[in-house]
N, C-alpha and C positions, 0 to 999 in steps of 0.2 A: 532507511538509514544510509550513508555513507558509505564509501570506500573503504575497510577497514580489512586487510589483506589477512588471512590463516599464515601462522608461520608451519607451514604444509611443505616436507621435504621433496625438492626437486626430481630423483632419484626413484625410477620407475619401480627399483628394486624393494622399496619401502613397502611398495601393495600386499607382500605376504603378512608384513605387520599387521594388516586390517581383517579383525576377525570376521569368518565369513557369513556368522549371522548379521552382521549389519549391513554388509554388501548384498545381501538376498534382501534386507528392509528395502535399504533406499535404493535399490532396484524394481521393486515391489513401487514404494512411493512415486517412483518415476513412471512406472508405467500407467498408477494410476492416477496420476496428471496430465495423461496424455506425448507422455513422449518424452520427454526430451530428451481484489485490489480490492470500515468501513474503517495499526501502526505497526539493521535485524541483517556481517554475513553478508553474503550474495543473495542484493534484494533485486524489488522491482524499482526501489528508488535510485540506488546510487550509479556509479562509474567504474565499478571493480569487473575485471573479466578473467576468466579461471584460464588454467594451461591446458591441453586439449588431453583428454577423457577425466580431466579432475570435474568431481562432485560433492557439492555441498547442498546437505538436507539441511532441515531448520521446521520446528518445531516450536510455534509462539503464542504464548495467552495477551489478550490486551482487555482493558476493562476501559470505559468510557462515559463520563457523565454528567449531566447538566440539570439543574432549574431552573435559570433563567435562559431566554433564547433574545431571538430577534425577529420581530413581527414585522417584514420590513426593515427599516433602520429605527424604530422602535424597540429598546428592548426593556424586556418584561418575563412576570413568571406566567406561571397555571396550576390554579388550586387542583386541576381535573387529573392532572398526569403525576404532580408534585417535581420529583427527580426523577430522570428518566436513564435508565441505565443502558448500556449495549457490551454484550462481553463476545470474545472471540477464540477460537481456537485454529491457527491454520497451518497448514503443510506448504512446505515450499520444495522445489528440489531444482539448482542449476546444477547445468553439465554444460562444460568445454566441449565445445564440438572442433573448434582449430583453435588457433594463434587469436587469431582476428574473431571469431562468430561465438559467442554464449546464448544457453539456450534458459529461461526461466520457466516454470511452472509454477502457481499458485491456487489453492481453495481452500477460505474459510467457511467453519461452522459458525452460525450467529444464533445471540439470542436476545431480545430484549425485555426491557421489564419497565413497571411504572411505580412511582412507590405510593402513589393515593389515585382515588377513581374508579371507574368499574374496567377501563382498559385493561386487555388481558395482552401479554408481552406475544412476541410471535418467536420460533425457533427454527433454523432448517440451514438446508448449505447454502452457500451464497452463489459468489461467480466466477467461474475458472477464470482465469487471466493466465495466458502465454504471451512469451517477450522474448522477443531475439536484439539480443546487444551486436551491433558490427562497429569495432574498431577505425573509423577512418583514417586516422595520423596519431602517431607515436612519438612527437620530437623530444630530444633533452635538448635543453634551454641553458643559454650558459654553462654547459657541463655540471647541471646541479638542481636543475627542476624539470621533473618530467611533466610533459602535456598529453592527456590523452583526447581526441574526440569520437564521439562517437554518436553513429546512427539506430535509434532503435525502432523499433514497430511490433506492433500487439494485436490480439484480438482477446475480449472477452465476453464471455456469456452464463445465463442464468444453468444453474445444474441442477433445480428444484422448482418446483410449482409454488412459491410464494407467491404473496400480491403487493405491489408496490402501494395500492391504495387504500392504506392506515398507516400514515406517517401520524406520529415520530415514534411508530413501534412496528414497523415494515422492518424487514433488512436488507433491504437492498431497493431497486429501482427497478429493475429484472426487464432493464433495456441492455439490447447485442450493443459491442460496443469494438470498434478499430483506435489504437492506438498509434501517435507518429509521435518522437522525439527529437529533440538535441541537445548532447548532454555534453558537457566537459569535465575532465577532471585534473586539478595542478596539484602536483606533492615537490615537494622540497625535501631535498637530501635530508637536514634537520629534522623533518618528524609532520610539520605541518603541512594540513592540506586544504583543500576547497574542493566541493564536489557545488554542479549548479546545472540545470535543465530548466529548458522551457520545452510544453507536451500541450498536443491538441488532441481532444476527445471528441470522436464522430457516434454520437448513440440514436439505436434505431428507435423508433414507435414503442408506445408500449400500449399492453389493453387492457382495460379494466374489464371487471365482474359488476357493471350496469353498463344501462344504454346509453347514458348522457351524461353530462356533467360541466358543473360552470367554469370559468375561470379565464384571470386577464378584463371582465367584465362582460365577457360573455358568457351564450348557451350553447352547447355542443352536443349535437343530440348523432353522439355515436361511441362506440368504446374504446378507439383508438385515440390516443393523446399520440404530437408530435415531441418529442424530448430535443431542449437546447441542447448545443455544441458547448464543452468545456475545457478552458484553457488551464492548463497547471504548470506553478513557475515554483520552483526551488532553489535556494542557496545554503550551505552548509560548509562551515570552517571548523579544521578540528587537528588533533594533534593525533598522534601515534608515535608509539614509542616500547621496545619489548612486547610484553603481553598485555600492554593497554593501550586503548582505543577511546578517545574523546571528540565527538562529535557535537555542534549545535547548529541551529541553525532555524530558516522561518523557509516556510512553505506559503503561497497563496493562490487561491482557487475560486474563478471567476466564471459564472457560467454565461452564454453567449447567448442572451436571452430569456425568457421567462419572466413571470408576473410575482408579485407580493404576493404574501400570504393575508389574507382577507378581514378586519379585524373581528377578533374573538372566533375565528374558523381554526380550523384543523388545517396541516399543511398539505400540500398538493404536490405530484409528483414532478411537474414540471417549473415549480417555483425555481424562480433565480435562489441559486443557493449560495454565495460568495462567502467567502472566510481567508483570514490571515493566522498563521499558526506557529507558534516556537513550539523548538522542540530541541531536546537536547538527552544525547544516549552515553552508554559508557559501557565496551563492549571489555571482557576480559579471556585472556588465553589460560583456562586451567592449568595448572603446574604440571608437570609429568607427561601431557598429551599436548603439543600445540596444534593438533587436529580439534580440539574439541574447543567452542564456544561459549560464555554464560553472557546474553545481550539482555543489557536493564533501558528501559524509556521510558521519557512520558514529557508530553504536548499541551502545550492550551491553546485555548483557541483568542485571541487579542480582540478582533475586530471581526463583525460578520452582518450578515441579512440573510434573514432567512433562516439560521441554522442556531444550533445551541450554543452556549457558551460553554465550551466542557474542556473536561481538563480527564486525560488520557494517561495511562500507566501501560508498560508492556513488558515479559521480558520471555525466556527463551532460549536455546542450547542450537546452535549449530555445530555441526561434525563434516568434517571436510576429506579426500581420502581420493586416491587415482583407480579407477577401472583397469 
């Protein structure tokens, strides 16, 4: 999601307002993130950067699903999987570390399911992903539209013994993975904004549980697959105003490399997996608390190879609050 700011009082003096069970949680939650990505607040998507020791947790369900795919640029169903579901549960937690530096933590629980066939759905945690947001330039624009840009970078990895080989009821890829970004974000005094990045993904090897395996038209007779590089480009225009938050916007995600899915075969972990996405959220500030968040979404997928055609719901409570 988008840039959609906590109306979170300035005034350091407000911290004793935060009762101090929830500051022992999302102290808790932070640490068990590590410190401080298969659909939200201070995300890993947008251009928002917190004031230094402000933290926002975020707790998010998203459900995801499809029957027909894309076989290639072919697309088509399968009597064997039917509808193929994936739901989510995930913790996030930024912290302001300055002015200029935000720190992200991420990890989802997944689960999958099939709704015909003898496939059995797979469940377990996903992939931690941490993100450092660095601020480069800050200008107001005609005394009326602020610019911000900024540098991010990542690293994520599997936190579970899954296996990437039983797609499209895998949860994940359970390739390491470095993230680089460049992201901007423009708001206008008025209310409207644009949040927009383009991101490259560097993911390691992955290894199967066999010895060999075809793919691209060949045989590979070992259990290392090499995994494509993936490019992700985002745009989003949205409005804010009071205690709402209107966001939309398309996503698209082209991987640098990889083969079709093979006809009437199962999908393979290093298939090109391309897709175009809307998507569009509407975040709201509960009455009484402007610390606290209710984040509603949901995605389709427009154009793809390789991947489902699914159409995404999400939503989720962020709480935001100074250390």
């Amino acid at each position: 999601m988008p840039h959609c700011a906590p109306l979170l009082p300035r005034r350091r003096a407000k911290r004793a307002a935060v009762p101090r069970h929830l500051v022992r949680l999302a102290t808790a939650l932070a640490i068990t993130l590590g410190g401080a990505r298969v659909l939200s607040a201070q995300t890993l998507e947008d251009a928002e950067m917190l004031q230094r020791r402000e933290v926002h947790a975020s707790v998010t369900y998203a459900s995801e699903g499809w029957s027909e795919y894309w076989e290639g640029t072919l697309r088509r169903s399968n009597g064997n999987v039917g509808e193929v579901t994936t739901q989510s549960v995930g913790l996030r937690v930024g912290v302001g570390v300055g002015q200029r530096l935000t720190v992200i933590g991420s990890l989802p629980y997944v689960w999958t399911e099939a709704s015909q066939g003898v496939l059995h759905g797979m469940s377990g945690r996903q992939d931690l992903t941490l993100l450092a947001k660095y601020r480069v330039a800050n200008p107001l624009i005609a005394g009326r539209v602020r610019l911000k840009l900024l540098a991010v970078g990542g690293l994520s990895t599997p936190t579970s013994d899954y296996t990437p080989d039983f797609l499209p009821l895998s949860i994940g890829s359970h390739s390491k993975s470095a993230i680089t970004r460049l992201a901007t974000h423009l708001q206008d005094r008025t209310g409207w904004f644009f949040d927009g990045y383009a991101e490259r993904v560097w993911r390691s090897n992955v290894t199967l549980d066999r010895a060999s395996y075809f793919s691209d038209g060949h045989y590979y007779e070992t259990n290392e697959v090499a995994m494509p590089d993936v490019a992700m480009y985002r745009g989003t225009l949205g409005w804010q105003r009071g205690a709402w938050c209107i966001p939309v916007g398309v996503s698209a995600q082209r991987t640098l490399g990889g083969a079709d899915i093979r006809r009437q075969d199962m999908p393979f972990v290093s298939n090109r997996m391309n897709a175009t996405t809307a998507h569009a959220e509407v975040m709201y500030f509960l009455p009484r608390t402007s610390n606290l968040r209710l984040d509603l979404g949901a995605a389709h997928t427009i154009t793809g190879r390789n991947v489902g055609r699914s159409t995404a719901f999400m939503t989720g409570f962020t709480y935001a609050f100074h250390l």
